[in-house]
C-alpha positions in Angstrom: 0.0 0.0 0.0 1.5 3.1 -1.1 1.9 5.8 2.0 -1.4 8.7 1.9 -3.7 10.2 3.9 -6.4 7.9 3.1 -4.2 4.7 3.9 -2.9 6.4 7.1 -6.4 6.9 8.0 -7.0 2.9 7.4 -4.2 2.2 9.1 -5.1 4.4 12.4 -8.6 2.9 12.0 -7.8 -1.0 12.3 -5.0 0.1 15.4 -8.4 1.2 17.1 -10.2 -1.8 16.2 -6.7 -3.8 17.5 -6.5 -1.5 20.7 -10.1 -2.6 21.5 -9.6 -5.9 22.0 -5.7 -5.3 23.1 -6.7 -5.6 26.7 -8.3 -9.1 26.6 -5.3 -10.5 24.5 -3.0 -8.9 27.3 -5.0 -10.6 30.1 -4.1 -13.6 28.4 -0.5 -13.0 27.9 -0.7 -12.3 24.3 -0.8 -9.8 21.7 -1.0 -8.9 18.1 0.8 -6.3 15.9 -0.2 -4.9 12.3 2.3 -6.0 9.5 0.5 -4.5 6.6 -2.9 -4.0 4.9 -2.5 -5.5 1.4 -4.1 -3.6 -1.7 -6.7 -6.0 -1.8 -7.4 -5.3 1.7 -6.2 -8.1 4.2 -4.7 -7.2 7.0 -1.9 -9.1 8.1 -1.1 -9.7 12.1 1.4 -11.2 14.2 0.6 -13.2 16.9 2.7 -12.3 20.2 3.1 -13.7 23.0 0.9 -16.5 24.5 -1.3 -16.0 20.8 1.8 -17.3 19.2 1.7 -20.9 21.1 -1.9 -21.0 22.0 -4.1 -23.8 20.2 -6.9 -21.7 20.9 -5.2 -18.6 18.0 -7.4 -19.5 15.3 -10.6 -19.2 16.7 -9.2 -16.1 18.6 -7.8 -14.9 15.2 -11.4 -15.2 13.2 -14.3 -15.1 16.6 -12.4 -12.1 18.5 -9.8 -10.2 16.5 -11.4 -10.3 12.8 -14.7 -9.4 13.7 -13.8 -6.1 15.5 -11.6 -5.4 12.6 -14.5 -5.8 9.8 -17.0 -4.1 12.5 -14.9 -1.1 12.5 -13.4 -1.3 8.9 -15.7 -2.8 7.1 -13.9 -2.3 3.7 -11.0 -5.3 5.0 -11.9 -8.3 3.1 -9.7 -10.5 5.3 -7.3 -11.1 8.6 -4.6 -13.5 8.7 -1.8 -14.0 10.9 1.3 -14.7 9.1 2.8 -16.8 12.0 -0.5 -19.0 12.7 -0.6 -22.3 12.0 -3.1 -22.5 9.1 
C-alpha cells in the first residue's frame, strides 16, 4: 500500500479496532501487531506472545480479532496472521 492520507487513515482505524480488544489479548499473555494492509485489503497480524503458542489462535484470530476489525473497517476483506498455523 502506497503511503497517503487515506491509507494512514486505514491504518489508524484498524489500530483502534486492535487497541479494543488489546486488553483481553493482554490478560491472556498475548498480543498482536499490524504488519501490513494489502491492496486488496487483508490485514496481516502477528501473533505475540501466548497467541503465538496458543491452540486456541485460530478461533481467537477469526471469533475475537477479525470481527472487530470488519466491525470497525468494514472495507477489510480478510485477517490473517502470518505466524498461525493454518
Amino acid at each position: 500500500m502506497s503511503t497517503t492520507t487515506e491509507n494512514t487513515e486505514l491504518l489508524d482505524r484498524v489500530e483502534q479496532a486492535l487497541e479494543s480488544i488489546r486488553p483481553y489479548l493482554i490478560t491472556d499473555g498475548g498480543n498482536v501487531r499490524l504488519v501490513e494492509i494489502t491492496e486488496d485489503m487483508i490485514v496481516k497480524l502477528e501473533l505475540l506472545g501466548a497467541c503465538g503458542t496458543c491452540p486456541m489462535s485460530a478461533m481467537t484470530l477469526k471469533a475475537g480479532v477479525e470481527e472487530s476489525i470488519r466491525k470497525a473497517v468494514p472495507e477489510i476483506k480478510g485477517v490473517f496472521a502470518i505466524n498461525a498455523e493454518q
